[in-house]
N, C-alpha and C positions, 0 to 999 in steps of 0.2 A: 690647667685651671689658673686663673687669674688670681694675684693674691690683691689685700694690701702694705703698703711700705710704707714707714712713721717714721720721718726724722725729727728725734726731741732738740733744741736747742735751748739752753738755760741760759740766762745774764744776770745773773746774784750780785753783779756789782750795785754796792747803794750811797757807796761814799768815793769823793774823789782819793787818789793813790789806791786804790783797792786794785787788784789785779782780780782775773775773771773768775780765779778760781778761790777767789774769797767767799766762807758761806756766810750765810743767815742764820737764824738759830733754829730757824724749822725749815721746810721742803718747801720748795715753790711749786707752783698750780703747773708748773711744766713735768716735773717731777710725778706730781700725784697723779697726772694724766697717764704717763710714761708704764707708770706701774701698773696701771689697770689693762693694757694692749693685750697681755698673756694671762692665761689663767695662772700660772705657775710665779713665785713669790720671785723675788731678783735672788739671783746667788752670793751677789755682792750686793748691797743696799748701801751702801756707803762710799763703792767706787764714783770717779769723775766722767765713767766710761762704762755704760752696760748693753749689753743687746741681749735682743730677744726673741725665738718665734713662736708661732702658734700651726696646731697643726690640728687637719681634720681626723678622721676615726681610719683612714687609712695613711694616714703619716705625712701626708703632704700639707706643705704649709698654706697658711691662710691668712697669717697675717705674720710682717717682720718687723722689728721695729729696734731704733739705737737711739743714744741717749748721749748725749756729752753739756758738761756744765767745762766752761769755759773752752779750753783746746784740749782740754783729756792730759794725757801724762808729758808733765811738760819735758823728758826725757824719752821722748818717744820718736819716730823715724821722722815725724812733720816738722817737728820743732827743730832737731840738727838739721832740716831741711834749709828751712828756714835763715835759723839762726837766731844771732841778736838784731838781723836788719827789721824782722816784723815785730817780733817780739810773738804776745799772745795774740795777735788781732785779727782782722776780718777775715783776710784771706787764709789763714789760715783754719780756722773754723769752716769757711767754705768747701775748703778742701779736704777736710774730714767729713763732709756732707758726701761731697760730688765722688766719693770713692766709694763710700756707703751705697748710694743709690746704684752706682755703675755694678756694682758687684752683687747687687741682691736682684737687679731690675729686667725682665722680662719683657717684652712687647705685651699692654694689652693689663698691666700693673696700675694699679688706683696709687698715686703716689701723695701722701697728707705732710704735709709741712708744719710743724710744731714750735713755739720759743716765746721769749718772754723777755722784753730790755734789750740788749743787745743780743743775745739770741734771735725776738723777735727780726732785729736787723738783718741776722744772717741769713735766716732764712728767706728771707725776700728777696735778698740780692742773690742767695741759690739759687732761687724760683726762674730768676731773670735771665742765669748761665744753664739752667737745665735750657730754657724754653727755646732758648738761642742756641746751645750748639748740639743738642740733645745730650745722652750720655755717653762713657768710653762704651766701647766694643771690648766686653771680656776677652773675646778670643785673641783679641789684636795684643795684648800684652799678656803678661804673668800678674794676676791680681793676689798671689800672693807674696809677690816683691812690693811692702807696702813702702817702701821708698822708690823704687821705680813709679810708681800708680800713684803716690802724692806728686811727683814731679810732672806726671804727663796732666794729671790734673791744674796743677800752678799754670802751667803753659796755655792748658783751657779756659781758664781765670782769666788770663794774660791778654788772651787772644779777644775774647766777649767784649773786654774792658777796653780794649785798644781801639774796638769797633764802637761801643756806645756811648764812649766819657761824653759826660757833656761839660766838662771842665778843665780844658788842655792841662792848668796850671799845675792841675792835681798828677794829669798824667804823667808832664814832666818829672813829678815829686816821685813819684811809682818809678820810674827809668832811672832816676839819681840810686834810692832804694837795690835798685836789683843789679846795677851795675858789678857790685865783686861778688854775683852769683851767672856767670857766662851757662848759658845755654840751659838754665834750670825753668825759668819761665816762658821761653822762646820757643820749645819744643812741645805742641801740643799732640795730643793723638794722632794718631795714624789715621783712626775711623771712629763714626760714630754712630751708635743707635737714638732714631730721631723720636721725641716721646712727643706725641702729640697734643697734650694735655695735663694739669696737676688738678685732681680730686680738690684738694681745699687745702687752705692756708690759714690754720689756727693761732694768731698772736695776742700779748698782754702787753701795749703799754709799748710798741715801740720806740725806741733810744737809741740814736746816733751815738757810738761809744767814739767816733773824733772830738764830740762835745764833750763829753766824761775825758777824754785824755788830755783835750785843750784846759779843760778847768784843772787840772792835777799838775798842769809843767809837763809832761812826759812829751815834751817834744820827739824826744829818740824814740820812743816807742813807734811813731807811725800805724797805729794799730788799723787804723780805718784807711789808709791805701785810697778810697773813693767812695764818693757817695754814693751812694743809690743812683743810679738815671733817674729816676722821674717818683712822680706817687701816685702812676695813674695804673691799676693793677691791670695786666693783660687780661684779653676776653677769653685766653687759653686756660686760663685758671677757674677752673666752673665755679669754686666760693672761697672768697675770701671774708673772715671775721679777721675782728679786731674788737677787745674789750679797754676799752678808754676812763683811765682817772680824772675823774672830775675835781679833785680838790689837792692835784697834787702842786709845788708852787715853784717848786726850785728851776730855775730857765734851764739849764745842763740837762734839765729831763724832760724838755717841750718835747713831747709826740710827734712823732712824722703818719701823720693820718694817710689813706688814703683817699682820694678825689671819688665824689660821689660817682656808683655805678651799678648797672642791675645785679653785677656779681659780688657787689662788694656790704657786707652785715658790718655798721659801728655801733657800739653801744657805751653810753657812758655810766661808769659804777661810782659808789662814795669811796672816799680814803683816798690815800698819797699812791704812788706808784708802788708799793709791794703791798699794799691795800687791797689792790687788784690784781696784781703778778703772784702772791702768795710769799712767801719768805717769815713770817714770823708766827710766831707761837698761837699768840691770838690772831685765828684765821678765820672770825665770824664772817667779815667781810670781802674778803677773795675768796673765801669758800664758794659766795655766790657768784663772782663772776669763772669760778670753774665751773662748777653747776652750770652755768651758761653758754661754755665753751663747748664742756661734751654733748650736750643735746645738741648743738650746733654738729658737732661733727658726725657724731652718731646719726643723723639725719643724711649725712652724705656717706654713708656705711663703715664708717670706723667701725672696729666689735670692740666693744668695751669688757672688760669679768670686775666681780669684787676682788677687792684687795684690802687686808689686812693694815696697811701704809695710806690706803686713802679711804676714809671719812667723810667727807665735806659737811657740815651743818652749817650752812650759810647763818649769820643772821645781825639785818640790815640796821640792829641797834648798836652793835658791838663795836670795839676799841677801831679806833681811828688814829695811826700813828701820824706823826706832823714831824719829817725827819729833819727841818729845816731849821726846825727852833733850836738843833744841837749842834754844837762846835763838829764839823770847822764851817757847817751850812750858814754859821752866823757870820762868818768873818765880812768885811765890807767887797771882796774882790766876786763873791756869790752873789748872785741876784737873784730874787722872787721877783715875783708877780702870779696873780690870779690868771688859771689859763682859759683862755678866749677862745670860744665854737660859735661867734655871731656868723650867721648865716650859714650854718649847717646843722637846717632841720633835718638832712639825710644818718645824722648822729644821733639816734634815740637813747634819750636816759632808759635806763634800766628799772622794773619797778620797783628795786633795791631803793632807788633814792627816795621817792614817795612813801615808801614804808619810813624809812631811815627820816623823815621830815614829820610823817607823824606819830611818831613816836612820841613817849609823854618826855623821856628825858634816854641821851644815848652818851657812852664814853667816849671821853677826847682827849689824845695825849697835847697837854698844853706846854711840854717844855719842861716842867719842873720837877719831873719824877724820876728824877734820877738816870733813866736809858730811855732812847724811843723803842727798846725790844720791848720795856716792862712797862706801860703807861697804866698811870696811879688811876684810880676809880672817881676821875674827873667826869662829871656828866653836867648835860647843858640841852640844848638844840642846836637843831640843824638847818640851818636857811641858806643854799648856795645860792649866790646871784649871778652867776653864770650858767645857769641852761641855753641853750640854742632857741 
């Protein structure tokens, strides 16, 4: 029997220096999703690192699902894999995806792609090395040597990346990188199982975390390895969503949208980037663009249950954080600007913002309340002038 496979990726990064596995004060919308895949509570609700399954009335699973906010235990078999040459970054995340999948993945598997900020990143670029080289072949290794199976993974990474850079310079950068790791990237599977297809690609707010690390100095870090290929989502991917911040300002968190396509749902929400991604206490407004993710995915058969952890009461009047207006977002080396969707009607506002415009008066964190977690009981209107 066919299952479905959920890989969560979180990106809670919201400030530059922050490493991935800094939190928020509350749970992101990748999180609150995560929780709901099982009928059964997390055992850990707190770890970096949870999996889950769900099973029918005679034992057999029907839905699997894992969860990692940033790279998981940063003392863990990927990271001495690694080292200090990636640090927390892309590939490595990746490679905590693509072992996931390889070891739960069956022919014939609805496989749903989850994350948020750089999460959101990861998994796209997962998307990109499932589609291309399929998965490992459990039998062909020991899937429970999980440093054996992060290395043959890295070489998988290696191999997709070698095939589709579209930016030598970066490659080059990747080769300098893995030079005093001899044969850890170079050695891909033996064999592989070819997945024809991914169910859907649920993200919030896509973010290039090279940009996050370029504004921070972490030159050494190298976290992001390469960009994305392209933003044009394969036609293998039957739906990809994306829920897009309309009013967030800071450039380090410009959107990597994708190119309009019959496969591809954009929607634009109000608030800054964890506005829409979820991360803070007051979650009027990411509530709804979760609210709009699970109807999205549930439509392509995710099973959702209630969960005691997730809530959602959307509502399109509520606190609006402005994380810009706060040190070190003010310094002169940061940049704003208002973000620009001219000429992508394929990007539907959500009817969060038309609620959210007529409203008689909605809260706005304007800078002076002290934190942008707590924003004081500012209220005003709403007139964005950047719709599409």
């Amino acid at each position: 029997m066919a299952k479905n496979i959920v890989f969560c990726a979180d990106g809670t990064c919201n400030g530059p220096g922050e490493t991935d596995d800094t939190l928020l004060p509350s749970d992101t919308n990748v999180y609150k999703l995560y929780v709901r895949l099982c009928s059964r509570a997390p055992a850990d609700p707190g770890s970096n690192e949870q999996e889950a399954s769900e099973t029918d009335a005679a034992g057999t699973v029907v839905q699997s699902s894992r969860y990692i906010n940033g790279v998981g235990d940063s003392g863990g078999p990927v990271e001495r894999l690694f080292g200090s040459a990636v640090g927390a970054g892309l590939a490595a995340r990746i490679v905590r995806g693509y072992t996931y999948l390889s070891r739960v993945y069956d022919p014939g598997d609805a496989i749903f792609l989850v994350g948020f900020s750089r999460g959101a990143y990861t998994v796209r670029a997962l998307a990109g090395l499932v589609l291309f080289s399929g998965l490992m072949d459990r039998s062909s290794y020991d899937s429970g040597d999980k440093s054996a199976a992060y290395a043959l993974a890295a070489g998988a990474w290696y191999r997709y990346q070698q095939t589709v850079a579209v930016n030598g310079g970066w490659l080059g950068t990747f080769d300098k990188i893995i030079a005093g790791l001899p044969g850890i990237f170079t050695t891909p599977p033996g064999r592989y199982i070819p997945v024809d297809s991914i169910r859907a690609i649920g993200v919030w707010d896509t973010v290039s975390s090279y940009l996050l690390d370029a504004a921070a100095g972490n030159d050494g870090d190298k976290s992001d390895l390469l960009p994305l290929a392209n933003t044009r989502l394969s036609l293998r991917v039957q739906r990809g969503f994306q829920a897009v911040s309309l009013d967030e300002r800071r450039n380090v968190f410009t959107p990597v949208l994708w190119d309009a396509a019959a496969n591809v749902v954009q929607g634009l929400f109000p608030g800054g980037h964890c506005d829409v991604g979820g991360g803070y206490s007051e979650s009027g407004l990411s509530d709804g663009a979760l609210v709009w993710m699970l109807d999205k995915l549930s439509s392509q058969g995710l099973m959702l249950y209630p969960s005691a952890l997730s809530h959602p009461a959307p509502d399109p009047a509520g606190p609006a954080h402005q994380q810009w207006l706060y040190s070190p977002w003010t310094r002169p080396v940061f940049t704003c600007s208002t973000r620009s969707f001219a000429g992508r009607t394929d990007i539907l506002p959500d009817s969060s913002i038309a609620a959210r415009e007529h409203a008689s008066a909605v809260v706005f964190d304007t800078g002076t309340s002290g934190t942008p977690q707590r924003p004081g009981p500012i209220t005003g209107i709403y007139r964005p002038a950047n719709l599409p």
